[in-house]
C-alpha positions, -999 to 999 in steps of 0.1 A, spaced: 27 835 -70 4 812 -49 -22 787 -65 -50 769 -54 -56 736 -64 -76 701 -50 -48 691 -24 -47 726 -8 -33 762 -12 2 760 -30 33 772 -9 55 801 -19 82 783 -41 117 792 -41 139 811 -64 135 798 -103 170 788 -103 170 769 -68 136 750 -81 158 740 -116 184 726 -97 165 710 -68 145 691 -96 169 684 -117 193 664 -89 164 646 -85 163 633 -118 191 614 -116 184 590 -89 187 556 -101 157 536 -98 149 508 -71 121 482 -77 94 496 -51 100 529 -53 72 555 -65 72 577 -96 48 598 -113 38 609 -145 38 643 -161 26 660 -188 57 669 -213 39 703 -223 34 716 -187 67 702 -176 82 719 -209 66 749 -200 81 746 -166 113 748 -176 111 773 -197 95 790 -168 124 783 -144 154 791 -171 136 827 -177 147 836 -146 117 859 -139 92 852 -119 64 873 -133 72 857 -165 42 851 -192 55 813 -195 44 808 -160 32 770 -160 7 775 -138 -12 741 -119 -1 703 -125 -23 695 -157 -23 658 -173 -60 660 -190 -42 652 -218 -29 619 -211 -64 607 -196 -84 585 -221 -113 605 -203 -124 629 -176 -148 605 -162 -125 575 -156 -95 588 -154 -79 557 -173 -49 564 -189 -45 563 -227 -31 536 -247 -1 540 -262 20 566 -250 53 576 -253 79 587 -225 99 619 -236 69 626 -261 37 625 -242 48 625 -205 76 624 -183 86 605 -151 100 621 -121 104 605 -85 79 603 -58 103 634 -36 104 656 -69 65 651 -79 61 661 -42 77 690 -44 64 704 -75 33 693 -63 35 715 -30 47 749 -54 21 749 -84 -11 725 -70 -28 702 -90 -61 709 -115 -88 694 -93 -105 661 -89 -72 647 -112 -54 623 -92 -23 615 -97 -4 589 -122 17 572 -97 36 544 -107 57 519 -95 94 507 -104 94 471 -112 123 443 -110 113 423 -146 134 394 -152 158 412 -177 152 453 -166 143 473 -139 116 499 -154 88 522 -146 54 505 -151 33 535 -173 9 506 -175 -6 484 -145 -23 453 -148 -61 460 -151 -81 431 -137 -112 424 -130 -128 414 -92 -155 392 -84 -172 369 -56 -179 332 -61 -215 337 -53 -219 363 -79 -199 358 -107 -221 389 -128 -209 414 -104 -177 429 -112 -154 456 -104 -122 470 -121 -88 472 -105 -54 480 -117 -23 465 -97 12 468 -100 33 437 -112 52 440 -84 22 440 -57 13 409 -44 -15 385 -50 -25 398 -7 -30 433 -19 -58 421 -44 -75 397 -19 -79 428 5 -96 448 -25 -118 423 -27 -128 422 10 -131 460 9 -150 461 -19 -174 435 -15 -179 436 24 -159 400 30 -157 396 67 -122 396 75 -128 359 97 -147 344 65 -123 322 51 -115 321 17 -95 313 -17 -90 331 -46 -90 323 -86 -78 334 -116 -96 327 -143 -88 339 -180 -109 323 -204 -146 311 -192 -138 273 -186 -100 278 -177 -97 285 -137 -64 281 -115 -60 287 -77 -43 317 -67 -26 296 -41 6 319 -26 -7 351 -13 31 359 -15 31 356 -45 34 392 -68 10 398 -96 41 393 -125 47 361 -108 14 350 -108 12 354 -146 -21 380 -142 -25 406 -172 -48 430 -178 -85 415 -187 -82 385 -167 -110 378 -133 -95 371 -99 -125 355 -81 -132 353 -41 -143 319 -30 -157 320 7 -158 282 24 -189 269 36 -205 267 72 -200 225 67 -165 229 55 -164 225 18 -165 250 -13 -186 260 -31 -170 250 -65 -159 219 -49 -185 202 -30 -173 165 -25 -200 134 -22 -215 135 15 -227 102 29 -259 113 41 -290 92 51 -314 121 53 -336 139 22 -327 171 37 -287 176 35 -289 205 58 -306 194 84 -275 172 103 -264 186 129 -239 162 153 -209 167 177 -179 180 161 -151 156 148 -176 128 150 -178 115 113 -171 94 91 -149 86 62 -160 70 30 -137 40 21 -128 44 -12 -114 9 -22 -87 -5 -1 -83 24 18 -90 20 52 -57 27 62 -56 66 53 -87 62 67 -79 52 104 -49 73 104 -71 104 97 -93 97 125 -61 99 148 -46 128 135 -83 144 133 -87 137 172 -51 152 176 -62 186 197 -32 206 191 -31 202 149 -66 203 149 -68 236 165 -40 247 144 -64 241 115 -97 251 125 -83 288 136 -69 288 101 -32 295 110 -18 272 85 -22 299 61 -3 319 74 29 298 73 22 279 37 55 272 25 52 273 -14 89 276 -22 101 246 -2 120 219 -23 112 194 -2 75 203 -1 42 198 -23 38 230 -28 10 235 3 -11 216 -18 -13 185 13 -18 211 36 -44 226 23 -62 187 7 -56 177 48 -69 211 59 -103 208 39 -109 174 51 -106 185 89 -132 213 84 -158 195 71 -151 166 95 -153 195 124 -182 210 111 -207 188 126 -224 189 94 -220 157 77 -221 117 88 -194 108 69 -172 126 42 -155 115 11 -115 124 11 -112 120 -23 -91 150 -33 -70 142 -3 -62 107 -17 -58 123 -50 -29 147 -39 -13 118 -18 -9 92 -50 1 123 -67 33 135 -42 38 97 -33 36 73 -61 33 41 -37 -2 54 -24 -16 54 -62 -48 31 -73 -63 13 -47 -41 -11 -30 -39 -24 6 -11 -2 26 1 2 58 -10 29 85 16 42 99 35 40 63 5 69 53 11 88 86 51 86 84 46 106 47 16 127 59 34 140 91 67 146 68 46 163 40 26 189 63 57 194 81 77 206 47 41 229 34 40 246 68 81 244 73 85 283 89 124 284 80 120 292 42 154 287 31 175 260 47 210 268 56 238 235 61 248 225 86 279 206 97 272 176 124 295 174 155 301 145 177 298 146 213 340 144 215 333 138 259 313 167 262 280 168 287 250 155 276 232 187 282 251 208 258 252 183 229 216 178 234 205 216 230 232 222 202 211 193 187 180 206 193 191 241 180 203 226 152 170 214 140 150 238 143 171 260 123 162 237 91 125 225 108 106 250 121 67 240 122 34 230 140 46 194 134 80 198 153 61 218 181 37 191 185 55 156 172 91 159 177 111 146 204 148 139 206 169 105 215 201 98 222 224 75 197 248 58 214 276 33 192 305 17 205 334 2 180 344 -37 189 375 -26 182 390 1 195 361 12 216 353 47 200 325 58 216 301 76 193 274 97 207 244 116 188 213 135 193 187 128 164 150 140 166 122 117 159 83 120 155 73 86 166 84 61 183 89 25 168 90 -1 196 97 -38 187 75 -60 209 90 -94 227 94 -122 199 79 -155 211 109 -185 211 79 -208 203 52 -209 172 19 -222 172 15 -246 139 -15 -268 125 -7 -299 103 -26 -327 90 -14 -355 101 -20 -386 77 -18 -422 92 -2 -455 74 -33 -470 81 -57 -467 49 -91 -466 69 -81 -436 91 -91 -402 78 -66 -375 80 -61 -356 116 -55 -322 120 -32 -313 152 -17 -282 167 17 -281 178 43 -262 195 71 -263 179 101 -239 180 103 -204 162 136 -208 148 136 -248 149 136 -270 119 109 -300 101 126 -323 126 117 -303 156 81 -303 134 82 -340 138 93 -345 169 66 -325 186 42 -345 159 58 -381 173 44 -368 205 11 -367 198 8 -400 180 37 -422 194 49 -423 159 90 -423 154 94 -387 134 119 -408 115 92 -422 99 73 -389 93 78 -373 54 63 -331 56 50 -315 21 34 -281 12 3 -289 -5 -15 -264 -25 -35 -268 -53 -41 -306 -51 -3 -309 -51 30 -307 -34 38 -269 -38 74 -284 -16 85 -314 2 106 -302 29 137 -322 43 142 -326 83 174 -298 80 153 -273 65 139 -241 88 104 -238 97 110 -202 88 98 -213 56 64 -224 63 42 -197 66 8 -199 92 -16 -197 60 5 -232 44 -15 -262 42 12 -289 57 6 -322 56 28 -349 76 26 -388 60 34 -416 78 59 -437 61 63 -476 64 96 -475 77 128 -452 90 150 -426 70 149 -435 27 179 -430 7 178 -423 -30 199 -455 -35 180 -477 -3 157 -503 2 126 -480 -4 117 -449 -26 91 -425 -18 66 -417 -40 45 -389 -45 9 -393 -55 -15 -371 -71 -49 -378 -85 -59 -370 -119 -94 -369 -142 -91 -372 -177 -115 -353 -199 -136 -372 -224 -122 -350 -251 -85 -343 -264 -68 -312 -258 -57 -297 -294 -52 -267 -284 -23 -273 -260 -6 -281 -294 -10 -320 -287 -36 -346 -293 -31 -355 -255 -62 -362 -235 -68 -330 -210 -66 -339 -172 -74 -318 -140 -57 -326 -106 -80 -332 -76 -84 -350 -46 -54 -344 -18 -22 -360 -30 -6 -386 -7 31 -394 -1 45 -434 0 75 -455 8 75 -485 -19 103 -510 -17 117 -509 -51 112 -545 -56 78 -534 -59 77 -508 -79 62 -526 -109 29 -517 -126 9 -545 -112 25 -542 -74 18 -502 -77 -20 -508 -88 -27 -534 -61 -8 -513 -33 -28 -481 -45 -57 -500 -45 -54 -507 -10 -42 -474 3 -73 -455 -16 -96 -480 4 -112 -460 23 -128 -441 -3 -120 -459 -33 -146 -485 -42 -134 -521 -49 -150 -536 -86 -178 -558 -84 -172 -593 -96 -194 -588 -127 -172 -567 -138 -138 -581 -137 -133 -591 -172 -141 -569 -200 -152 -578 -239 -125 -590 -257 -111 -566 -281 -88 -564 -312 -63 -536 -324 -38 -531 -345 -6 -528 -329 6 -499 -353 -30 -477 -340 -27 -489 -307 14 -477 -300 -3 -447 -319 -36 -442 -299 -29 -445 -265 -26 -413 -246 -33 -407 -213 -43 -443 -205 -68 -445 -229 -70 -467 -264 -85 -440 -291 -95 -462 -318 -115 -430 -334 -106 -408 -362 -73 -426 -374 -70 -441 -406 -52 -467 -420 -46 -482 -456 -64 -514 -453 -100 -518 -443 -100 -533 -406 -117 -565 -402 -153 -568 -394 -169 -577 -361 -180 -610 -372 -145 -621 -383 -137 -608 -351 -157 -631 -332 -150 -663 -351 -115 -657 -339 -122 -650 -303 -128 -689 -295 -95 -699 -309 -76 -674 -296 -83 -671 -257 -51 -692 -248 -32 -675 -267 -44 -645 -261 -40 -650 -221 -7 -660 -224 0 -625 -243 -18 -607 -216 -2 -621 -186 28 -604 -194 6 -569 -193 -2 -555 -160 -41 -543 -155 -35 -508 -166 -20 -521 -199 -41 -495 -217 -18 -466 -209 18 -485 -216 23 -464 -246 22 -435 -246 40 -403 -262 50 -378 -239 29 -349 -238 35 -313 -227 6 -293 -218 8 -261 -211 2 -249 -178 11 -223 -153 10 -225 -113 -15 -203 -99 -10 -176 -74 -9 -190 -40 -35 -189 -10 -47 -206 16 -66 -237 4 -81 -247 40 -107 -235 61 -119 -249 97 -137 -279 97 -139 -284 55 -115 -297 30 -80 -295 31 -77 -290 -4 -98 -271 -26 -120 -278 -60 -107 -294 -84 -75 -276 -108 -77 -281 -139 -41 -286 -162 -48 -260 -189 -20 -239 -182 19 -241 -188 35 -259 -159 75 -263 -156 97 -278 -128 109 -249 -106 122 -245 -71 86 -254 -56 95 -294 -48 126 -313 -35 141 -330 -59 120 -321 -88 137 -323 -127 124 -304 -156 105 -329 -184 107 -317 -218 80 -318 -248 75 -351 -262 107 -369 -239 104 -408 -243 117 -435 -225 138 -458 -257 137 -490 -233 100 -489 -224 94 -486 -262 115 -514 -272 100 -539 -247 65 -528 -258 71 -536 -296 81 -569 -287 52 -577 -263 34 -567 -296 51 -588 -316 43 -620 -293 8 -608 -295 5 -606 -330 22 -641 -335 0 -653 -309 -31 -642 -329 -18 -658 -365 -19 -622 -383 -21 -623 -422 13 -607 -433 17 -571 -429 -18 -567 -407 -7 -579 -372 -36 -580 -345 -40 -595 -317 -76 -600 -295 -68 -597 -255 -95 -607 -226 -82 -583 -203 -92 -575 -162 -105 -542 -157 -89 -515 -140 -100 -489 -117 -73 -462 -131 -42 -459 -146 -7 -452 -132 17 -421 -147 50 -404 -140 51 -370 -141 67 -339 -131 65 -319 -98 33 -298 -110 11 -335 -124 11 -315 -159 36 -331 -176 38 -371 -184 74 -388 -184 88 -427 -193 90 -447 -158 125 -461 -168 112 -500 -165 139 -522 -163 134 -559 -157 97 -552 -152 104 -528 -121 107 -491 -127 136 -468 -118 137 -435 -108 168 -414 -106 149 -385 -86 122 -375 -68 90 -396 -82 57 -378 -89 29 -404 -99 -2 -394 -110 -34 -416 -106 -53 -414 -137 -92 -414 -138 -120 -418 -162 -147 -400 -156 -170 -425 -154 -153 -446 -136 -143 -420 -111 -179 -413 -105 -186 -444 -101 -157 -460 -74 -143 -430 -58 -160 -412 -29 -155 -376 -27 -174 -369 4 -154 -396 21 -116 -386 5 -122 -352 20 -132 -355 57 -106 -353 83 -112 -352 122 -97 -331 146 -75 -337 176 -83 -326 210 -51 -305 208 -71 -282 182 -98 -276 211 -77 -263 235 -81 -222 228 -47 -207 217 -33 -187 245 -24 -151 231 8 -136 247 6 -104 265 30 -77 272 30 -42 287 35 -12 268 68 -7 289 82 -41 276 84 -29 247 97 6 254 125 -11 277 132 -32 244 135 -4 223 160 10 251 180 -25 250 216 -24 234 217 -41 201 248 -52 176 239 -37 140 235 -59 113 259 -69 88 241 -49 62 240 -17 83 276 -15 95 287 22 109 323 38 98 348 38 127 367 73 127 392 58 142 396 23 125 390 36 93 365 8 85 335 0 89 321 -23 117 293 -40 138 290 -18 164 263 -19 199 238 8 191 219 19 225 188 49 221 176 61 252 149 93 255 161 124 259 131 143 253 96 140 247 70 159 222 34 175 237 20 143 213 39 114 215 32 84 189 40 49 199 45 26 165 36 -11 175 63 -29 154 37 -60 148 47 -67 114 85 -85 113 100 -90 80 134 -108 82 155 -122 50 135 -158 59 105 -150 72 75 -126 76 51 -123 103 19 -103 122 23 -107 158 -5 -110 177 4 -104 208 -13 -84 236 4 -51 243 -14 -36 279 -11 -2 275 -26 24 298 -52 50 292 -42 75 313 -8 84 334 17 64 314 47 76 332 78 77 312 99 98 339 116 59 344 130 60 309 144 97 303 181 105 307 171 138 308 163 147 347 139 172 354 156 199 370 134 225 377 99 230 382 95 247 347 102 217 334 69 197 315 55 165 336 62 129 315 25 115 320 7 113 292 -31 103 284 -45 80 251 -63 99 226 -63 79 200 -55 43 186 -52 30 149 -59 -8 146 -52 -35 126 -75 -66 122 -66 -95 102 -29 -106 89 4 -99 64 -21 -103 30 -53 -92 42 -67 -73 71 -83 -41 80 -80 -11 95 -101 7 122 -98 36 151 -102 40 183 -104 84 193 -114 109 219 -132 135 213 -115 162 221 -145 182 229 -167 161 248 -144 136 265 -162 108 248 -142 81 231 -156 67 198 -150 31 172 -140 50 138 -146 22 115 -144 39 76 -182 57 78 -193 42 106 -187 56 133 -201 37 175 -195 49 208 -168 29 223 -164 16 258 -126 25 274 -126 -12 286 -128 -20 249 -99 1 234 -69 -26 250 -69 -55 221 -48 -74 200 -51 -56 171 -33 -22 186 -9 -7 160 -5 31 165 -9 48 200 -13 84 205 -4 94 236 -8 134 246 14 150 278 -11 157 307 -5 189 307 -15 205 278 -50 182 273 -80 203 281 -109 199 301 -143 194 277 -160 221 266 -191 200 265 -208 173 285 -202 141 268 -237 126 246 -259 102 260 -260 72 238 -296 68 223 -313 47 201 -327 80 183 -295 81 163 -295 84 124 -292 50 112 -259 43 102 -245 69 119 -235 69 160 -248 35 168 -251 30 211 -251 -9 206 -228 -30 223 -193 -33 206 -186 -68 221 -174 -82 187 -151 -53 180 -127 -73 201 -123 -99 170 -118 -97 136 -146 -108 127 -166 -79 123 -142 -62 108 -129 -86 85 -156 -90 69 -164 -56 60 -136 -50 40 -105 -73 31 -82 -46 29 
């Protein structure tokens, strides 16, 4: 019996019995995620087979067409109804039996069929009955929406081509989609890969088309554009010429962005969008295609010509998110940045999705050749991506044992070369040099001295210059208004970094043992405050260091109070004032012995705020005594020495920390800064020679015993009623007061006096105590802090230059490994210092050339400075590849500059800048954070140089537009056509950022 139905006239079916069983077999069939089944009705398939088991064709139970109105919710939509039940309200057969019985009975028209789709779900393999109904939308019009249903097992790429279809997307737009399930919560639907159970969308939920913008950015996610103009549209500029916002301290992403941006090869990759093709989301070893897709948003609207400058922000986000070290806003390295991006895009666009091991072979004698392209092979297998095809080249590793000379031979690939440049054997250093003589102001020099000599060598270039034997010459650190270290002659000048202040003093006489003829003092200056310092938990006077702090040899037999004050006296001439004779004796005065031993701090007598048990005596009964007491009263004080005032004195911690360090000299000013004040906890560390810790409240028993009989004397002297000793002393008046202390001037100590001469049984630190007033008065400030230059610091410092093939021959050069990277001999069974040789095997399309300016050893660290010539165009490295061209097929090994990173400044500061060609126009341009000049080519060689990128001749295209003619029409701010002279410094760059 023939039917008609929607699809087409029905076919004559087969015999009832030959339908039952054809049906039935197909029934079985397992099912297999993918596959298509369909819904029936369980009436009209019941009917069916009561149809077929009849066994007679003309049969009343004759089903009759396909009918499932009654497992629509409705005739209009079609949508199925909630809730039903397999084996009670339909059945499922497979796509080949639906088929058949489609083709024998038709179908009621305009119903379309229930197909559904077997899906893999973590714990079952099922039928879905039910889809996942969602919801489809464009950015631009979020009111507009259209209802899909889509399998779980579809993928999200099957609902981004609904959209297109539905809503007229152009299929070269570019776009993003989001889910969205609530009205504030959206996520990107980032994996197109990705299937819709994966995804975690359910029925209800929006999937939303974003389309990018003509300047690069989206919609939802416009970033801050530096723009100088009321009318943000109205920019248009060359492509690739723009800036980028610094956002604190980072200048270094910066400038690398501006090389990799003017890298043609991953810039095309980009802009033609064929990174999303080969986003690697499941990578381990990847960020997800997250960096690839921050990077590939910053390209665009950098390529867009649409903007002056843009702000990476979201970029810089996703960096300090996938590497912790870039987080906040401190200063970095360059090529530290590029080393991580360059890995990370390489991982999100990685092609090989799973990565199979691989076992390592040696070389074992075989050629070269082979080895090399096993190598090569090798890699690629694990590192498939546009960075490889663009960045990677391939060395060889040579290592040879010292032992049993096993020869070791390796193939590694690399995607930049770091090139060490020629080490100086010689340093440049400036010192202040300070003279015996006490009217000769300090003199700054600069010497050559050797890189890996020690102080002595220091000195000897210094005995030079001033005919002075070195053996007489003591060198100190001096930072802060005192000796940060006081270096011996044995010690390395690796120590003493270019920023130190190092001062050189003249001593009176050859080399000074701790048990000789002489000790040598160190001297620091000192200004007591007018007010006590309680809150260091003492009653101390406060006291600030200032002034520049001198060294001095002192015969021992001098080194008593009075012979200290009068041989200070004379070495502070020149800007130390000498008393006038009016002033040479002070008022008499009369104490008690008890509140003076109690009183005296710092130098000076309090005689305020203490209280004792008996009312003092009045000033009148003071002066009645004055006339009978004078000779006795000068014979008490000639045993005292003019700074008598601070003989007693309890020792005193204050608290005190040492500051960070930094340079405390500029050109032509003070070699020491403001004044430092002593509120902080200060111990005795590594930071002097010779330097001993002094405790909280240490006293020195002998001093205190000789000073409470000089009291004694005094009060006999003075005829004291019993029990209330006094005494009335005319004394001279001094200038200052003299101090031991420790290393840092914080902390006071006893000055060991024996026989009237102190002893010292380390290092002496002696401060020179101030008041105030009378430091205002006698001491000349203007005058302690000039200092003249020698001629030698006129003579313009020479810097060394190099070519670029210097340092690739060096790079080339065999080498012993260090003891802390030994390799394991097979063959010795040990490890061992080996030779390490790398020569070039092959080269990438974009070859990067790392300027190794920064040396870090376990002594020292370093920014050379030095010169590196490197050419703009044809740098031929045919000279250094083992591998020989052997056909014509082969690519040339002349490469062209298209871009530089620089680095202005030194190891703590500096900042960084770029140097690019446009790869459009031919027209090379100064990237410098969101300013962006036309640069000059004889302008690009300098001394700030860090990263070259060089591209193979072969594969750099011709411009696709004339290059622009510098004008002065320019947007301010923007692509400036004035001279870049000064770019040549650091000095305007420095001073736009201290990065």
């Amino acid at each position: 019996m023939a039917a008609n139905s929607s699809t087409g006239s029905a076919t004559e079916p087969p015999g009832l019995e030959t339908q039952w069983r054809e049906i039935d077999n197909l029934n079985q069939q397992q099912l297999r995620a993918g596959d298509s089944w369909y819904l029936l009705d369980k009436r009209w398939y019941d009917q069916w087979k009561e149809y077929v088991h009849t066994g007679d064709q003309n049969s009343t139970s004759y089903p009759g067409k396909i009918d499932n109105t009654e497992l629509y919710e409705d005739l209009d939509s079609y949508h199925l109804k909630e809730r039903l039940s397999e084996n009670d309200d339909f059945i499922l057969v497979p796509a080949e039996a639906w088929h058949k019985l489609l083709l024998w009975y038709g179908m009621m028209e305009n119903q379309p069929p229930l197909e559904r789709k077997v899906v893999d779900l973590p714990s079952t393999v099922k039928v879905e009955v039910y889809p996942v109904e969602i919801y489809l939308c464009l950015s631009s019009n979020l009111e507009s929406t259209v209802s899909a249903s889509f399998s779980r097992a579809e993928k999200i790429h099957a609902i981004h081509q609904k959209i297109r279809q539905h809503f007229d997307v152009s299929e070269t737009a570019e776009s993003r989609l989001w889910m969205r399930s609530t009205d504030t919560s959206s996520e990107r639907l980032r994996n197109l890969n990705m299937t819709v159970l994966d995804a975690c969308l359910s029925s209800g939920m929006t999937v939303i088309m974003e389309i990018r913008n003509a300047d690069g950015t989206w919609p939802t996610s416009r970033p801050q554009i530096m723009r100088n103009s009321a009318d943000e549209d109205s920019y248009r500029g060359p492509p690739g010429v723009c800036g980028l916002t610094n956002l604190g301290n980072t200048c270094f992403m910066n400038s690398a962005l501006q090389c990799l941006s003017n890298t043609p090869p991953l810039t095309e990759y980009f802009l033609k969008n064929s990174y999303l093709e080969e986003l690697n989301f499941s990578n381990p070893l990847g960020m997800k295609g997250e960096i690839a897709e921050a990077y590939a948003d910053v390209i665009k609207q950098m390529w867009s010509g649409r903007h002056y400058s843009v702000v990476p922000r979201v970029f810089k986000t996703k960096v300090g998110h996938f590497a912790s070290q870039f987080l906040g806003y401190q200063q970095h390295d360059s090529q530290e940045l590029l080393s991580f991006l360059l890995d990370g895009l390489h991982e999100d666009l990685n092609r090989v999705k799973k990565k199979e091991y691989i076992e390592l072979r040696d070389a074992d004698g075989r050629p070269d050749q082979e080895v090399a392209e096993e190598a090569w092979c090798n890699h690629l297998r694990r590192n498939d991506s546009v960075i490889v095809d663009t960045f990677h080249g391939l060395f060889k590793s040579t290592l040879v044992c010292p032992e049993c000379n096993k020869v070791s031979v390796t193939f590694d690939p690399f995607c930049y070369l770091s090139v060490p440049l020629p080490v100086s054997k010689e340093r440049v250093m400036e010192v202040f040099y300070v003279s015996l003589d006490p009217t000769a102001k300090p003199t700054q020099y600069r010497l050559i001295v050797p890189k890996a000599g020690r102080v002595s060598d220091l000195c000897a270039a210094l005995s030079q210059a001033t005919d002075i034997p070195s053996s007489q010459m003591a060198v100190a650190d001096v930072f802060n208004h005192r000796f940060y270290r006081i270096y011996q002659a044995d010690e390395s000048l690796s120590c003493i970094l270019d920023r130190d202040d190092i001062f050189v003093y003249q001593l009176s006489s050859g080399c000074v043992d701790q048990d000789g003829e002489e000790v040598v003092m160190a001297i620091y200056m000192r200004e007591r405050s007018h007010y006590r310092d309680y809150g260091s938990g003492s009653n101390s006077y406060g006291t600030s260091l200032f002034g520049h702090p001198l060294l001095m040899s002192v015969p021992r037999a001098q080194c008593t109070r009075e012979d200290l004050y009068q041989l200070l006296l004379q070495r502070l001439a020149r800007y130390v004032h000498p008393l006038d004779p009016s002033e040479e004796v002070e008022e008499e005065e009369e104490e008690d012995e008890e509140e003076l031993y109690k009183a005296q701090t710092n130098g000076v007598s309090d005689d305020e705020g203490e209280e004792d048990s008996e009312e003092a005596p009045s000033k009148k009964e003071e002066e009645t005594q004055e006339s009978n007491q004078v000779e006795e009263q000068n014979n008490c004080q000639s045993e005292a020495s003019p700074s008598s005032e601070g003989e007693e004195r309890p020792e005193e911690e204050e608290s005190s920390s040492e500051p960070d360090r930094g340079s405390s000299t500029e050109e032509g000013q003070s070699a020491c800064g403001s004044t430092d004040t002593n509120s902080q906890d200060a111990t005795d560390g590594d930071q002097s020679a010779g330097a001993e810790p002094s405790g909280k409240g240490e006293e020195d028993e002998d001093e205190d015993e000789e000073d409470e009989e000089e009291a004694a004397s005094c009060a006999q002297a003075n005829k004291r009623l019993p029990g209330r000793r006094r005494y009335t002393e005319r004394r001279k008046k001094a200038l200052f007061t003299i101090q031991a202390v420790n290393s840092n001037g914080t902390t006071e100590r006893g000055m060991g006096e024996v026989d009237g001469s102190f002893s010292f049984s380390s290092q002496p630190y002696i401060a020179i105590d101030w008041d105030p007033d009378m430091k205002k008065k006698y001491y000349n400030e203007n005058e302690a802090e000039k200092y003249i230059k020698h001629q030698s610091m006129d003579v313009p410092h020479q810097q060394t230059t190099v070519q670029l093939q210097e340092c690739i021959e060096l790079f080339t050069t065999v080498e012993t490994l260090e003891e802390e990277n030994p390799w394991y001999c097979p063959t010795c069974k040990k490890h061992q210092l080996a030779t390490k040789k790398l020569d070039l095997w092959s080269l990438p399309e974009v070859l990067i050339i790392h300027l190794k300016r920064f040396s870090y050893t376990k002594y020292s660290r370093e920014k050379l400075d030095t010169i590196v010539e490197f050419p703009l165009r044809d740098l031929d490295f045919s000279g250094f590849l083992l591998k020989k061209t052997v056909n014509s097929t082969e690519p040339p090994c002349r490469y062209d500059l298209i871009a530089v990173s620089n680095h202005y400044g030194g190891l703590r500061d500096g900042h960084y800048t770029s140097y690019a060609r446009n790869k459009d126009n031919g027209q090379w341009y100064y990237f410098d954070d969101s300013k962006v000049t036309y640069a000059r080519e004889e302008q690009i060689v300098t001394s700030a140089a860090y990263l070259l990128f060089y591209q193979r001749q072969d594969k750099i295209r011709q411009p696709t537009v004339p290059p622009p003619v510098p004008s002065s029409t320019q947007p301010e701010n923007h692509i400036s056509s004035q001279p870049l002279d000064d770019i040549d410094g650091a000095s305007s760059c420095v001073s736009m950022e201290t990065d």
